[in-house]
N, C-alpha and C positions, 0 to 999 in steps of 0.2 A: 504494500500500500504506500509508503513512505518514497519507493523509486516510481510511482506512479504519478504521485504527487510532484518529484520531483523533476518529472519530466513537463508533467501539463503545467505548473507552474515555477520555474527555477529561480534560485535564491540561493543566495549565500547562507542564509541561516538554520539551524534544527525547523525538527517540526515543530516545535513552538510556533515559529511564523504561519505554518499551516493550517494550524488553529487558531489564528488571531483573525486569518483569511475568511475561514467558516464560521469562527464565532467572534463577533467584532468586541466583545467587551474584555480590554486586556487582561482584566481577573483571571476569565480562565488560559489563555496563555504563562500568565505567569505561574498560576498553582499545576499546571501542566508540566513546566519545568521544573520545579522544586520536586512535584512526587517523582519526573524522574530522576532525579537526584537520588532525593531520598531510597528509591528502588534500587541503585545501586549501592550507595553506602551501604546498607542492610544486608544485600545479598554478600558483598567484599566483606563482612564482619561476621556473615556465617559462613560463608568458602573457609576465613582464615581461620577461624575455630575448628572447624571439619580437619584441616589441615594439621592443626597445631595439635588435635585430638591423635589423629593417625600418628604423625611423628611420634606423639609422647607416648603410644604404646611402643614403639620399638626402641626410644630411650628415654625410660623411667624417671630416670636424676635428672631430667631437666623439666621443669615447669612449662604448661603448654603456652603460657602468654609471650617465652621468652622466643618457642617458634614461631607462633604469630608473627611477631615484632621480628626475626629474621624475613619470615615471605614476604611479608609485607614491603621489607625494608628492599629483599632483593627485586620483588616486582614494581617497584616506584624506580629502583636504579635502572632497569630495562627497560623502563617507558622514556624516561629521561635521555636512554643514550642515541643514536642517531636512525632513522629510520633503517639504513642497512641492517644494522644490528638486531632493532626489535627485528626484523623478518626472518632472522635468520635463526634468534631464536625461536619463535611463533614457528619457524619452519621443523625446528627437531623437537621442539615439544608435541607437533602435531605427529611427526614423524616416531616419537614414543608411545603418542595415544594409539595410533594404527596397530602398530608392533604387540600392542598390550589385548587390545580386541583381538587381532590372527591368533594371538596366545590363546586365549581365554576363548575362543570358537573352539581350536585344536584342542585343547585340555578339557573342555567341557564332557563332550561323549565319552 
């Protein structure tokens, strides 16, 4: 819907603009943008807990907040570094996820 949108009408901005277009009272453009804000923060604070959970079964001695605060730490440095870079990681983290599903078909039966 959103490449649909932004075909028929183009813009530099999210879909916030989209919805300012359809519903002219900027109200809800802006609380459009904050929930999705908010929908991310939320989800990135339960991925990293998910995470920090799994790590801290396979090492005990360390508190799960303090993996947190490493992924956290490491996936803010990889957004940061230059578009090459994110792709390439984005390219073997995909390329792990693959590997893990072939795994996990194969291992299954």
């Amino acid at each position: 819907m959103s490449g649909e949108l932004s075909c028929a009408f183009p813009h530099s901005g999210s879909f916030q603009h989209y919805a300012l277009i359809f519903i002219p009272n900027p109200l809800w453009s802006y609380t459009i943008g904050w929930l999705y804000w908010f929908s991310w923060v939320f989800s990135l604070a339960a991925d990293l807990t998910a995470a920090g959970f799994i790590a801290h079964h396979y090492f005990p001695s360390i508190p799960v907040h303090y993996f947190c605060l490493i992924i956290l730490v490491t996936l803010t440095l990889i957004n940061l570094c230059s578009a090459k870079s994110f792709g390439e990681c984005e390219y073997w983290l995909s390329a792990i996820k693959v590997f893990a599903i072939v795994l996990f078909i194969v291992a299954g039966p």
